[in-house]
Backbone bond lengths (Angstrom), bond angles and torsions (degrees), N, CA, C in turn:
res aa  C-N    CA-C-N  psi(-1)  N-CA   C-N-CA  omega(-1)  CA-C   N-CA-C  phi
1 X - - - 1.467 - - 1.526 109.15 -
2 X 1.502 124.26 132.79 1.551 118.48 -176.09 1.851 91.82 -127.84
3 X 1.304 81.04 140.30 1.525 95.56 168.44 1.637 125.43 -80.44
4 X 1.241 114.37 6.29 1.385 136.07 -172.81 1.625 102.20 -55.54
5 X 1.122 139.79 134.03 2.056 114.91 170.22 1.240 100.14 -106.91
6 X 1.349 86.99 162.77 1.663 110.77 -154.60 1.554 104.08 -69.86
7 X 1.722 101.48 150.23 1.407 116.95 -170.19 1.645 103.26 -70.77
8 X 1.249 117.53 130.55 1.588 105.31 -163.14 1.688 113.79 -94.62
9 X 1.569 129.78 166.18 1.536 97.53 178.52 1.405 123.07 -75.33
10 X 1.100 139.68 12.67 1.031 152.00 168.94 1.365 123.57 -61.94
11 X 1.372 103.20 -36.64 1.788 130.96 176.82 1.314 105.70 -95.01
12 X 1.583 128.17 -20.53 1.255 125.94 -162.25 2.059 106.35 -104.67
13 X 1.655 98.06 -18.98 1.752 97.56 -168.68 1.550 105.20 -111.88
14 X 1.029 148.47 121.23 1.357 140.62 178.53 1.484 95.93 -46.36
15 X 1.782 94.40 159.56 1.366 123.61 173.59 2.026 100.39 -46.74
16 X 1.314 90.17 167.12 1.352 85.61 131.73 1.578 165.13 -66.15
17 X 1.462 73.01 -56.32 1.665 99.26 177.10 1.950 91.89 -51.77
18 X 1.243 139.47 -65.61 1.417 140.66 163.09 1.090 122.89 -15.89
19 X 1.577 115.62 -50.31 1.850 124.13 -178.43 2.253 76.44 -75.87
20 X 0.793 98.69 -67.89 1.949 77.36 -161.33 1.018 106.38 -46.43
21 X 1.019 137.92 -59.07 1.619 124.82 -173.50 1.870 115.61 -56.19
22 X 0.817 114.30 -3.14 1.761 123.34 176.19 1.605 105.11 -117.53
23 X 1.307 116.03 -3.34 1.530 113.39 162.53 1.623 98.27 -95.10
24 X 1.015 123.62 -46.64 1.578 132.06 -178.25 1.851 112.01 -55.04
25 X 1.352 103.97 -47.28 1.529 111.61 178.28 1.630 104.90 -64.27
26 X 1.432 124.03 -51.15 1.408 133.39 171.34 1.754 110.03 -32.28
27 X 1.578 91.80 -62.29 1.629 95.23 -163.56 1.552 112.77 -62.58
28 X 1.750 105.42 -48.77 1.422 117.37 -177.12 1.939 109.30 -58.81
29 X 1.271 81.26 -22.14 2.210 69.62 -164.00 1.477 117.40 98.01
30 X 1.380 101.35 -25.12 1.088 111.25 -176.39 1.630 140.79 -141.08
31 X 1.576 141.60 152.09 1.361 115.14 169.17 1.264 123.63 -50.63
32 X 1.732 99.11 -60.42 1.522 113.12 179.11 1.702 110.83 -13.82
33 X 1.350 101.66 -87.70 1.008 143.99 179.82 2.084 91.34 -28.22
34 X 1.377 98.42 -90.69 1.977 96.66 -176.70 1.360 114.67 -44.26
35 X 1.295 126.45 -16.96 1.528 117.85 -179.19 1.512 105.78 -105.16
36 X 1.303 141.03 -30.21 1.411 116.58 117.63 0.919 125.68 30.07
37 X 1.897 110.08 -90.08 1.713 115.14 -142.06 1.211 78.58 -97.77
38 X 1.608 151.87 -22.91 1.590 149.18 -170.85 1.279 88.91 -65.55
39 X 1.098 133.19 -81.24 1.253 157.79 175.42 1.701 92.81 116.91
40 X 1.512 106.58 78.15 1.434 129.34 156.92 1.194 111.23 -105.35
41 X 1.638 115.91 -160.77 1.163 108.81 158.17 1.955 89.68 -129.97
42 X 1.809 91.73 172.52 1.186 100.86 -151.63 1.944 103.15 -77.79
43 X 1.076 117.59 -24.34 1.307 109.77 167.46 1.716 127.32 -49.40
44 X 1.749 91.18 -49.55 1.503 107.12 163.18 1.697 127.34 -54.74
45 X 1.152 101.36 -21.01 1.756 122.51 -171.08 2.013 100.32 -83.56
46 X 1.199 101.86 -46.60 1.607 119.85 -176.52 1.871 95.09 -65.54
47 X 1.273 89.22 -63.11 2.026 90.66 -165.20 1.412 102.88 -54.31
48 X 1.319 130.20 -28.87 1.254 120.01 -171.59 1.525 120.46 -82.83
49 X 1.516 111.27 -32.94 1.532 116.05 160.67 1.317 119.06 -59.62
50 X 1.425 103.54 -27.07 1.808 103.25 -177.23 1.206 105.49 -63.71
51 X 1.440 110.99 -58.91 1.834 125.23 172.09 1.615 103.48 -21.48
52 X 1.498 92.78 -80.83 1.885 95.77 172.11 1.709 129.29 8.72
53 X 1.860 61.26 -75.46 2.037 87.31 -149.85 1.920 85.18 -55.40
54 X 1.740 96.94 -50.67 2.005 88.25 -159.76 1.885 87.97 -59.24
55 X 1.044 163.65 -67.18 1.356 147.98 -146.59 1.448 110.21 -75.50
56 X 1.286 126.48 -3.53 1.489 133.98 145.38 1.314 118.95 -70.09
57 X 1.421 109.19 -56.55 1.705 125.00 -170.39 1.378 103.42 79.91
58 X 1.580 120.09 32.25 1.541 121.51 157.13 1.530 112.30 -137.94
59 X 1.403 115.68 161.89 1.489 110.92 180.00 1.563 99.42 -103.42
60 X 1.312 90.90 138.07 1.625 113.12 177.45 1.482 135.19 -97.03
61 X 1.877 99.29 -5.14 1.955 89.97 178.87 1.242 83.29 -162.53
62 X 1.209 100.82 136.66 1.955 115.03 168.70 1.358 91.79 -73.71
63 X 1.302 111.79 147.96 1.364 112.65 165.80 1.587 119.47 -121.45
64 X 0.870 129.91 158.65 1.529 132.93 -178.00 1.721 110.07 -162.99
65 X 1.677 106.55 177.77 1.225 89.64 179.25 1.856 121.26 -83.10
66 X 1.526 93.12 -24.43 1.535 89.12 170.76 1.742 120.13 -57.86
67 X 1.331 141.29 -8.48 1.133 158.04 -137.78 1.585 153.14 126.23
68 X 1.018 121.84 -147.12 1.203 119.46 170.72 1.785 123.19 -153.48
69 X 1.419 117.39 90.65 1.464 122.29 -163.43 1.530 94.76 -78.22
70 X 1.410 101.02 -176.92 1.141 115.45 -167.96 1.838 99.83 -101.97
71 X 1.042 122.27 147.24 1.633 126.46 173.67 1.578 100.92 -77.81
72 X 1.059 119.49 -174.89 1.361 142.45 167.74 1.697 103.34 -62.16
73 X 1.383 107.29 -72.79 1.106 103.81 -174.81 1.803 121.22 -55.21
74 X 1.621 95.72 -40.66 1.521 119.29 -157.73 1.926 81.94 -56.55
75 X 1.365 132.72 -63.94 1.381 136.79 -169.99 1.436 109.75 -33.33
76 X 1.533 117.78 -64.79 1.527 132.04 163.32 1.699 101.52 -38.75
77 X 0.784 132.70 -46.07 1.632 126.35 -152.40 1.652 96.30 -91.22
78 X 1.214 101.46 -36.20 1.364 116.13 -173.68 2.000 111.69 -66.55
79 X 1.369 105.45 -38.53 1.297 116.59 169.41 1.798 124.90 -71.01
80 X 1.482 83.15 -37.79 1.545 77.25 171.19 1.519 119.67 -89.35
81 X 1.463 114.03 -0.13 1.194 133.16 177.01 1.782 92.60 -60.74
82 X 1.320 112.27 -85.96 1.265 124.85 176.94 1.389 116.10 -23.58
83 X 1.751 131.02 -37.29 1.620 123.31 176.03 1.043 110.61 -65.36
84 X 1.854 112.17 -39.12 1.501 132.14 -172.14 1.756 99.17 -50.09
85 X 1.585 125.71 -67.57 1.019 123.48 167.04 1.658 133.30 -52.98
86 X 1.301 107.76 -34.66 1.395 98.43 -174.42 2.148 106.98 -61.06
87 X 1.603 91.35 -28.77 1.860 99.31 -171.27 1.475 100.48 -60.37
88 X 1.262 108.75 -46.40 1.236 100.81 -163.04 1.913 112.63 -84.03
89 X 1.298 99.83 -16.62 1.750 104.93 158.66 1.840 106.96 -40.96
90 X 0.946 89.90 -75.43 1.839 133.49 176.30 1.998 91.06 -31.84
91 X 1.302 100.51 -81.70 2.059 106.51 172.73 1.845 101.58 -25.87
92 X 1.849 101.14 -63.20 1.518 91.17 -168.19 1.456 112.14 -54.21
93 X 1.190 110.15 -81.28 1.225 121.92 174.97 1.830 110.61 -7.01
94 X 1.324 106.71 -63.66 1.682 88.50 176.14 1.188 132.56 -93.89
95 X 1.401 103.36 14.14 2.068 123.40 158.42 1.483 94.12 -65.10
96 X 1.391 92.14 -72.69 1.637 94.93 179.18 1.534 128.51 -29.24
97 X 1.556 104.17 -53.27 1.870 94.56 172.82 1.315 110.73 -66.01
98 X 1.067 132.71 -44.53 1.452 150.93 160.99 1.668 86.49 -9.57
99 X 1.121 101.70 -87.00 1.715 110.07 -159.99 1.479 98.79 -56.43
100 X 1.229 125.46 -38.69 1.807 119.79 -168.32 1.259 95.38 -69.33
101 X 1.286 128.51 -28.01 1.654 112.42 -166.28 1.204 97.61 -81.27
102 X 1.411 125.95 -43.93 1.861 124.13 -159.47 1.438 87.21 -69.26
103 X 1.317 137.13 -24.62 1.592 130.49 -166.25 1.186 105.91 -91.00
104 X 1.331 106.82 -34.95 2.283 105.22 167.77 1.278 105.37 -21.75
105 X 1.491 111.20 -67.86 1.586 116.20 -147.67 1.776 91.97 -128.91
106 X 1.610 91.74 170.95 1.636 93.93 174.89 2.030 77.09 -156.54
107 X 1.372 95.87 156.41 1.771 101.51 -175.86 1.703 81.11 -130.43
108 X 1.450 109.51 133.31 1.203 120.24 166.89 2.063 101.24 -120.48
109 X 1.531 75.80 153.52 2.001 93.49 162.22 0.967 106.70 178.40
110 X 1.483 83.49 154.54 1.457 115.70 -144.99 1.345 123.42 -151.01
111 X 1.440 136.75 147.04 1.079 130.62 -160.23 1.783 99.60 -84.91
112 X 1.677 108.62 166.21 1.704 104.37 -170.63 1.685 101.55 -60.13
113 X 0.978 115.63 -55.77 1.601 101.66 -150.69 1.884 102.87 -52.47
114 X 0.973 95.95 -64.10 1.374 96.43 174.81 1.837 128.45 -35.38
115 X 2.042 82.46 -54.42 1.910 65.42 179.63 1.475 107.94 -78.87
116 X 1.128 131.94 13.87 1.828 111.70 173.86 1.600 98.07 -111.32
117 X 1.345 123.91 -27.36 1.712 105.25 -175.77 1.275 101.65 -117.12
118 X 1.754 150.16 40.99 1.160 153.48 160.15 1.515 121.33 -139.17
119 X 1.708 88.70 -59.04 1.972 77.16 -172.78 1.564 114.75 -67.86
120 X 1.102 125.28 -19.28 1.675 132.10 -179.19 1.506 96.90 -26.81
121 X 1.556 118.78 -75.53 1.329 136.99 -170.58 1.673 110.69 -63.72
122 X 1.748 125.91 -59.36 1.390 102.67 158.78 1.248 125.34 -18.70
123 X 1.784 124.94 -62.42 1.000 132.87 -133.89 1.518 104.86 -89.85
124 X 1.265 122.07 -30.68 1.475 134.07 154.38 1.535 125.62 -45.83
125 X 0.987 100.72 -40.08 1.708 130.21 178.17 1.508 90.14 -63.38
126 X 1.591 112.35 -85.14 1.358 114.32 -170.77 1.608 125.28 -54.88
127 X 1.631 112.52 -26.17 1.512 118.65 154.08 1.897 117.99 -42.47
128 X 1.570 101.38 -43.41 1.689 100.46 -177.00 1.581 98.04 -81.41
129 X 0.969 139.12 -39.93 1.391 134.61 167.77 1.632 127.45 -28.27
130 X 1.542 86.35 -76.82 1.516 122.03 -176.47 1.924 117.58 -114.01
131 X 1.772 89.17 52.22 1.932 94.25 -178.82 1.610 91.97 -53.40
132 X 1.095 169.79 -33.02 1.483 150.75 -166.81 1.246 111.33 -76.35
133 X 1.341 122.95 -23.32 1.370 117.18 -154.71 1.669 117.90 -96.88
134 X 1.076 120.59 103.64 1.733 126.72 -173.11 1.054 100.30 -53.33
135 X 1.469 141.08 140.05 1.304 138.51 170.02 1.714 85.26 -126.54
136 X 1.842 103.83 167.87 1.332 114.92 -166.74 1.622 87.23 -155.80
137 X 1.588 119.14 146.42 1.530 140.31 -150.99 1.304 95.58 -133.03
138 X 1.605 106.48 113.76 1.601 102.32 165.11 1.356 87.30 -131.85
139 X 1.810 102.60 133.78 1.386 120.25 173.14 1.143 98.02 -118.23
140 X 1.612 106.91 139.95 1.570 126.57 172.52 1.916 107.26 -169.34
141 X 0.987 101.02 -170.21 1.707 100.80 176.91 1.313 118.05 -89.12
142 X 1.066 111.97 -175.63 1.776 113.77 -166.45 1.881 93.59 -60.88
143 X 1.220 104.04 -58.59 1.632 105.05 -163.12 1.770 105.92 -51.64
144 X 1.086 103.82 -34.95 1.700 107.49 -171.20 1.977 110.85 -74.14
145 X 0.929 100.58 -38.35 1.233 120.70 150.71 1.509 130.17 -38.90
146 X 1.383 120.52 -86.44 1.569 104.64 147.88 1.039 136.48 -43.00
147 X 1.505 135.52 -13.13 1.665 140.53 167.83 1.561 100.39 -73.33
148 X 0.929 118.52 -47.58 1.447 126.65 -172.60 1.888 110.39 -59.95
149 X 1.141 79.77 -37.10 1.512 74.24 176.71 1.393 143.30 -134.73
150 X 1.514 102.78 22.00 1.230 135.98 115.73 1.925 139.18 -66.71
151 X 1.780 92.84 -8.27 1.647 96.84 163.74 1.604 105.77 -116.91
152 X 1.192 107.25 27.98 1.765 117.95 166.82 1.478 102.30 68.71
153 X 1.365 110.02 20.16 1.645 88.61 177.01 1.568 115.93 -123.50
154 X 1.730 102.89 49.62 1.461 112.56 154.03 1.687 87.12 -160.06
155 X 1.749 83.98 -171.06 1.658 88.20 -169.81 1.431 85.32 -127.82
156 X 1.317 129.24 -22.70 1.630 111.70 -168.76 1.937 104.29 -141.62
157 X 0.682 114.74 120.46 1.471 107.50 -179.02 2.048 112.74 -116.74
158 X 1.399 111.94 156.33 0.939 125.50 -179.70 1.583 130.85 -121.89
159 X 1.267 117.36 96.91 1.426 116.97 -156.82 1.746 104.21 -109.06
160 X 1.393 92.48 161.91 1.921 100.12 177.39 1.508 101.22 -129.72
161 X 1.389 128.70 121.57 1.456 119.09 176.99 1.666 96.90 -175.29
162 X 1.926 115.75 -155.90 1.133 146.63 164.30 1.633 103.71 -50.83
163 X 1.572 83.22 -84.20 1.667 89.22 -173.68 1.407 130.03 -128.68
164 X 0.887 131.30 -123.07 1.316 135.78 -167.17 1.871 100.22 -134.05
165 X 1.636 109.83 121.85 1.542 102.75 -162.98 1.131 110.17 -82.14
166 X 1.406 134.20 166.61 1.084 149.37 -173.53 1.557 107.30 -54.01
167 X 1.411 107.33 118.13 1.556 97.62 175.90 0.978 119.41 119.02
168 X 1.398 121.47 -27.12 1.651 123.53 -156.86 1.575 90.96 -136.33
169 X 1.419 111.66 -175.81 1.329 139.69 -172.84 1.102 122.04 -139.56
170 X 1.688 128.31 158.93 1.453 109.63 -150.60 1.464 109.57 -159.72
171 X 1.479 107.29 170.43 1.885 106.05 149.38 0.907 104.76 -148.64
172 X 1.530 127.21 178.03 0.887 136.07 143.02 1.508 139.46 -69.32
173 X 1.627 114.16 113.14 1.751 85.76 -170.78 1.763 89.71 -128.72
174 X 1.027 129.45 29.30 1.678 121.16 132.25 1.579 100.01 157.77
175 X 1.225 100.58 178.78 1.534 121.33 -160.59 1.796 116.46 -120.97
176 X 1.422 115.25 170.68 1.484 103.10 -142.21 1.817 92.14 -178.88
177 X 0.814 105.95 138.35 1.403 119.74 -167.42 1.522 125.41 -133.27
178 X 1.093 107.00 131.67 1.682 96.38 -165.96 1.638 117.96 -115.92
179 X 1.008 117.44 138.27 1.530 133.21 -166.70 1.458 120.17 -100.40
180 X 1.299 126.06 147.09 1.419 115.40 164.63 1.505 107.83 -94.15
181 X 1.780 108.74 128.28 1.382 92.60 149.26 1.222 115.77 -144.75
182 X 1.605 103.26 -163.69 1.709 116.20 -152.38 1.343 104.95 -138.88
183 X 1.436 124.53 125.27 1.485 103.44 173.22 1.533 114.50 -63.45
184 X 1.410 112.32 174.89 1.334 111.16 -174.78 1.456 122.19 -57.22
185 X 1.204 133.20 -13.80 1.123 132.76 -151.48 1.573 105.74 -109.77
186 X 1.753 101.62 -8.21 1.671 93.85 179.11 1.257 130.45 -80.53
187 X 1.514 121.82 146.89 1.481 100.17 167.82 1.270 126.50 -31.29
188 X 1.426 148.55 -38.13 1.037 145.47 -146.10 1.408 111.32 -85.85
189 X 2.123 106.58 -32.78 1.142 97.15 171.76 1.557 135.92 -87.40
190 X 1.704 120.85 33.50 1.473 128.83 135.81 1.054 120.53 -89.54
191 X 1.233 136.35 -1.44 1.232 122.13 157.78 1.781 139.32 -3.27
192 X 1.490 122.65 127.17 1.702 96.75 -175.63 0.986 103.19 -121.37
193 X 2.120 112.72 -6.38 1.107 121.54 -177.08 1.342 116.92 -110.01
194 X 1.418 150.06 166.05 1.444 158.49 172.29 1.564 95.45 -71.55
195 X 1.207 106.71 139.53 1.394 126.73 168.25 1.352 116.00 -58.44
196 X 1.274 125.56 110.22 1.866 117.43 159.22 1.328 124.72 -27.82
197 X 0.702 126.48 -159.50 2.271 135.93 168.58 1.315 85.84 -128.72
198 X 1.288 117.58 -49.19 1.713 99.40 173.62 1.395 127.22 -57.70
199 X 1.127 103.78 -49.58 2.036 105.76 178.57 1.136 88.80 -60.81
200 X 1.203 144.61 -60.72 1.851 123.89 -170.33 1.280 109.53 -59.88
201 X 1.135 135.48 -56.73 1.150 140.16 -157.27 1.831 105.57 -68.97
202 X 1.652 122.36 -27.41 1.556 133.75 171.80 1.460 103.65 -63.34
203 X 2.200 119.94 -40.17 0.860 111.07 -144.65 1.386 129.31 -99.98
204 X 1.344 132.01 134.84 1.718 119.92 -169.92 1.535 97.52 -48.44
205 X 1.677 99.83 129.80 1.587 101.16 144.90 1.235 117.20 -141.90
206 X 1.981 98.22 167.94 1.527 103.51 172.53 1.618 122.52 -63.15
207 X 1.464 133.41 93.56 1.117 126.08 163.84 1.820 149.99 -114.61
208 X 0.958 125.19 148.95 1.528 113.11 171.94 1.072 125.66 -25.83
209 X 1.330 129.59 167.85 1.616 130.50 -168.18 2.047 77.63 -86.93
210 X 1.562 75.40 164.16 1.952 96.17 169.91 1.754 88.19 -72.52
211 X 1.885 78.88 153.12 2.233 88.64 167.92 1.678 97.36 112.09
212 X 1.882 109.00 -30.10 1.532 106.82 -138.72 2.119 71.76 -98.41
213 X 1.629 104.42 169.41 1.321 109.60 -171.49 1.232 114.13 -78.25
214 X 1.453 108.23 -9.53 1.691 107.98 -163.66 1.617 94.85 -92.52
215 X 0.923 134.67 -33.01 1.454 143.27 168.71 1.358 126.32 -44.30
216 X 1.810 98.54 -66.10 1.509 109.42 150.57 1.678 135.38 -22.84
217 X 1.155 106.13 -55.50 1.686 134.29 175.01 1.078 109.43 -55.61
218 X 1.849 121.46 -51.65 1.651 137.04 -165.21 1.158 101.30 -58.90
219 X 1.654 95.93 -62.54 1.495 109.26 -165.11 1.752 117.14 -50.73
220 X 1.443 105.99 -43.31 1.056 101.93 -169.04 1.780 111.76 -91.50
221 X 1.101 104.85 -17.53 1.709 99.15 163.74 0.888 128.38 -57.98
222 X 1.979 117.98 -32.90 1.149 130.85 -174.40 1.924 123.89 -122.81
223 X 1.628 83.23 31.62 1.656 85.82 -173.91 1.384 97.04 -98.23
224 X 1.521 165.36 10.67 1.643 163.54 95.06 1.467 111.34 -27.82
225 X 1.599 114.72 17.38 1.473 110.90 -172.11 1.340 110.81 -133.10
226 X 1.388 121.38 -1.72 1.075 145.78 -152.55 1.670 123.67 85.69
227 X 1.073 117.96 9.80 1.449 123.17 -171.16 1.378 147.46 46.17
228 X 1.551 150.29 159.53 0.803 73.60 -168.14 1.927 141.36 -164.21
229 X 1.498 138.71 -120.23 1.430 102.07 -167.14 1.496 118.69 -79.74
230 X 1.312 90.38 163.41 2.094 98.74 163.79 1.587 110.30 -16.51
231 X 1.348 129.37 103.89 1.509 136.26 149.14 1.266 92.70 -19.91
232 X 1.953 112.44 132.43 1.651 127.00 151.77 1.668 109.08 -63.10
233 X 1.438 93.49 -48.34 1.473 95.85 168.42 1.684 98.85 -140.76
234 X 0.875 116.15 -174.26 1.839 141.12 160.15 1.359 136.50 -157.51
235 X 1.379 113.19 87.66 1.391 130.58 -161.53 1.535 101.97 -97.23
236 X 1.297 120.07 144.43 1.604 139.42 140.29 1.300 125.58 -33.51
237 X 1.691 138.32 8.74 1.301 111.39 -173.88 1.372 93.83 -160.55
238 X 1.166 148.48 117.74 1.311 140.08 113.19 1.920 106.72 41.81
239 X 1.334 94.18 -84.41 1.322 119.99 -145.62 1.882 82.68 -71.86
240 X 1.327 137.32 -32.33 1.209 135.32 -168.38 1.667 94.32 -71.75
241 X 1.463 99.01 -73.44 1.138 100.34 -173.64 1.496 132.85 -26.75
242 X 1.615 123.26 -47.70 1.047 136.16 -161.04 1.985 91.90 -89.32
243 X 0.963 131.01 -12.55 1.460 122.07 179.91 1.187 94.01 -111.74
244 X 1.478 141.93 18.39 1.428 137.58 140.32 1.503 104.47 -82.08
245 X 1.291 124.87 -35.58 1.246 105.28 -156.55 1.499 90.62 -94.23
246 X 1.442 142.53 -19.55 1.228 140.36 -178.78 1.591 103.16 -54.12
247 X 1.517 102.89 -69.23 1.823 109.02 -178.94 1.594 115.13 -44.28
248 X 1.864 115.26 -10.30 1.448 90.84 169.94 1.709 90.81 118.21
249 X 0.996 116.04 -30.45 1.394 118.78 -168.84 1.830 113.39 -25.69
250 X 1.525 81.77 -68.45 2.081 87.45 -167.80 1.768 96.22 -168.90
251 X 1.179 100.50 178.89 1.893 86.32 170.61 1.356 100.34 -111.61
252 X 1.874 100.08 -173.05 1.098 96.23 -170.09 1.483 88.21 -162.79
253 X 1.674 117.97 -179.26 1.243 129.16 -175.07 1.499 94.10 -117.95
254 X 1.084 108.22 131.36 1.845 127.58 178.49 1.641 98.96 -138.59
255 X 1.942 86.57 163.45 1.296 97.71 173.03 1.961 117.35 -77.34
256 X 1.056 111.63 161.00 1.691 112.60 -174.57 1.690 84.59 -74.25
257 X 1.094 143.16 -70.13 1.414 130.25 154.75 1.396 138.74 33.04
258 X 1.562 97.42 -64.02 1.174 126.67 -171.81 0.985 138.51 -90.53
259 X 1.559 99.26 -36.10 1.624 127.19 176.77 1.607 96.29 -101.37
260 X 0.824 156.13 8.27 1.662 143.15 -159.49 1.647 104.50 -57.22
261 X 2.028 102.00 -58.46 1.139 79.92 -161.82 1.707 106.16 -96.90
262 X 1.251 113.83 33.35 1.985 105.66 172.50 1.271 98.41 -107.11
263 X 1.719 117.58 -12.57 1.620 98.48 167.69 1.647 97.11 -91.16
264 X 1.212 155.35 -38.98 1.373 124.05 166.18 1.584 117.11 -64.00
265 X 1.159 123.45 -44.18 1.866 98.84 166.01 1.439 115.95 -56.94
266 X 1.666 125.50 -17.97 1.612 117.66 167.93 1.861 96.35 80.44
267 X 1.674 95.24 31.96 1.789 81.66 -179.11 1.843 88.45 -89.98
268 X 1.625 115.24 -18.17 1.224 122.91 166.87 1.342 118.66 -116.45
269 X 1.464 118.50 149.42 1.096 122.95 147.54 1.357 150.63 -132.52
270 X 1.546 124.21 153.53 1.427 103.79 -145.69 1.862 111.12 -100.58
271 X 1.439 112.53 163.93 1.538 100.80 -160.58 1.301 92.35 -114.56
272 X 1.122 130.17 171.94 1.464 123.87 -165.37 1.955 88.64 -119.48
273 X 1.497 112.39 149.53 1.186 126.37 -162.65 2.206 95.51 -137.70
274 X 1.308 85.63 112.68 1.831 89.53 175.48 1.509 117.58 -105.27
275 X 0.965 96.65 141.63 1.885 104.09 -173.97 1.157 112.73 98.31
276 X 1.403 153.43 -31.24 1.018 131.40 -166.25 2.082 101.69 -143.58
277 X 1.258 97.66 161.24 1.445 99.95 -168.64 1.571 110.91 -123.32
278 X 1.245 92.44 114.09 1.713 104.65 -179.84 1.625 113.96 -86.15
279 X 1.181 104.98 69.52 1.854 106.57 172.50 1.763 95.00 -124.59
280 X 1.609 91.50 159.18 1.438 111.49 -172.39 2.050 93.49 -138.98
281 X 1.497 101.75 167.23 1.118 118.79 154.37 1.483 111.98 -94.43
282 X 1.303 104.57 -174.43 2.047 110.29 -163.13 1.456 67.36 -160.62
283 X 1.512 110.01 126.96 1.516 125.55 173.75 1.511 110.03 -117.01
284 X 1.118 123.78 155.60 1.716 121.43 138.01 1.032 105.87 -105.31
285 X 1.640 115.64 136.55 1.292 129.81 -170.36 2.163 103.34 -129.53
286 X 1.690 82.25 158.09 1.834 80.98 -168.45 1.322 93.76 -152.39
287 X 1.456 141.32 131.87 2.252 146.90 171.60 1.747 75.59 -20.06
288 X 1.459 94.99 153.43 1.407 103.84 151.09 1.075 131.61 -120.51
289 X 1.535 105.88 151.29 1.550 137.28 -140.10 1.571 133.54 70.53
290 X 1.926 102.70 30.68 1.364 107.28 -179.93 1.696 83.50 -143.88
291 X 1.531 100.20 93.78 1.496 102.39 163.15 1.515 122.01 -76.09
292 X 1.897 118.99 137.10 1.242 109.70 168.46 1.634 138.15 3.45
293 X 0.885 137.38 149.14 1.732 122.25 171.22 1.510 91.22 -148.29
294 X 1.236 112.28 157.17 1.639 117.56 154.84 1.953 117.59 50.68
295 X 0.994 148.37 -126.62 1.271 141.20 -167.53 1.940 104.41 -74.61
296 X 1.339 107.27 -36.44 1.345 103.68 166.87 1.231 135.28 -59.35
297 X 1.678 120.72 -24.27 1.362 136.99 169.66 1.705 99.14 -83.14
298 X 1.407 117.47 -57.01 1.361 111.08 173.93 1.601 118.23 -50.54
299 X 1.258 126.07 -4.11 1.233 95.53 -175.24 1.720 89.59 -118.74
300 X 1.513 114.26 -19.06 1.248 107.59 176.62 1.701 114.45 -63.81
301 X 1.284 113.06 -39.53 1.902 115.12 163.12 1.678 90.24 -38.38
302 X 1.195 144.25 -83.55 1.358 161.34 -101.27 1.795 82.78 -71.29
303 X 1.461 101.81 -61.09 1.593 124.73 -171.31 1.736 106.85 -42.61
304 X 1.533 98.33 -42.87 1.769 97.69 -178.54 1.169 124.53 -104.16
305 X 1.328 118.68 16.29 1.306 130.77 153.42 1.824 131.93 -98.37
306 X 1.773 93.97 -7.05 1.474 105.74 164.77 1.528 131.49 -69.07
307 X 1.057 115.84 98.35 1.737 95.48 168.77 1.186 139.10 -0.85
């Protein structure tokens, strides 16, 4: 019994690149000639058949000066050389669809702020890139987001929060800050003074459901403050929220994002908040240990090359 481990086939079958160059020597007649069409040179073409034959333990081409025929054996080796290649023709070929299909489509999601005031423009970008490639939009909040793609049903997701959720892997690809505001008509907007963390943190506001990133942030900016009160309301969307607080409703904390242009039309305005700092990261997130590939990496470049 030897403890030696076994010689594997890997060690036992020539490369590839070896079976082609001994299908090439076959056809041509010659080295010259097969290192040629390799575009080796012909010394290199010789040493490598020699290799062969000793990791066979048979000789494979008479040689002479008119050429180089095939032996008895070398013909046999040479034929099965050719199945060896045609399989692995056959392997590429359906790597290849492999990759065209994952490149068809790419499924993104993403948390709201992002997918209504960021990916629009990525995604245009990556349209002139990748015109073949179907892309598909799932908007939800940060938490819904990591479910999604941790239950395989996206390939690249985009979150706004603390950190990076359980499960997945990440970067940073920019930052974003969130404001309180008030339509014009609220008390708040005479203000002469900066808002406490306490008066916000006492005060009803309009906010996102829990899960969503902007929530995440609140809570934890303002949980040493007492944390904080009963939602006036708590809606699902970005886009709800901010046309509650326009009509007058109550205020609320939004992304600068979101509001840009109702605080320059002044359909909002923003209140100033002292002591504590409402900024977040904006991640792309992916399961971990399966980085982007193919339209998902292309569009994740897209993200860190934006302003």
């Amino acid at each position: 019994m030897t403890d030696e481990p076994p010689v594997t086939l890997a060690h036992r079958v020539p490369e590839l690149g070896a079976l082609e160059l001994l299908i090439a020597v076959a056809r041509h007649g010659s080295m010259g000639g097969a290192a040629r069409e390799l575009g080796i040179s012909q010394p290199a073409a010789s040493s490598r058949i020699r290799s062969v034959e000793r990791q066979l333990g048979v000789s494979l081409f008479d040689r002479s000066p008119s050429g180089s025929r095939p032996t008895e054996a070398g013909a046999l080796v040479t034929d099965w050389a050719r199945r060896i290649m045609e399989a692995a023709e056959a392997f590429d070929a359906g790597a290849q669809a492999l990759r065209d299909r994952r490149d068809s489509r790419l499924r993104v999601a993403a948390s709201m702020t992002i997918a209504e005031y960021l990916l629009p423009g990525w995604l245009i970008a990556l349209r002139t890139a990748r015109p073949d490639t179907a892309v598909s939009l799932l908007a939800g909040n940060s938490g819904a987001v990591a479910a999604r793609l941790l239950g395989g049903e996206a390939d690249l997701g985009f979150v706004e929060g603390l950190a990076v959720p359980a499960g997945l892997d990440g970067t940073v690809i920019g930052r974003d800050r969130l404001v309180v505001v008030v339509a014009p008509a609220h008390e708040w907007s005479g203000r002469r003074t900066a808002l406490t963390p306490t008066e916000l943190a006492a005060s009803p506001l309009i906010l996102r459901e829990e899960g969503s990133g902007t929530r995440q942030v609140l809570d934890a900016a303002l949980a040493s403050y007492g944390g904080l009160a009963e939602p006036l309301l708590e809606l699902s969307s970005t886009t709800a929220v901010k046309a509650a607080v326009v009509s007058g409703a109550g205020p609320s904390v939004l992304s600068e994002l979101a509001v840009r242009e109702e605080l320059v039309a002044r359909r909002l305005l923003e209140v100033e908040v002292a002591g504590i700092h409402l900024r977040r990261d904006l991640r792309a997130v992916w399961p971990t240990g399966h980085r982007p590939s193919g339209p998902a990496r292309e569009l994740l470049s897209l993200t860190r090359a934006a302003p």
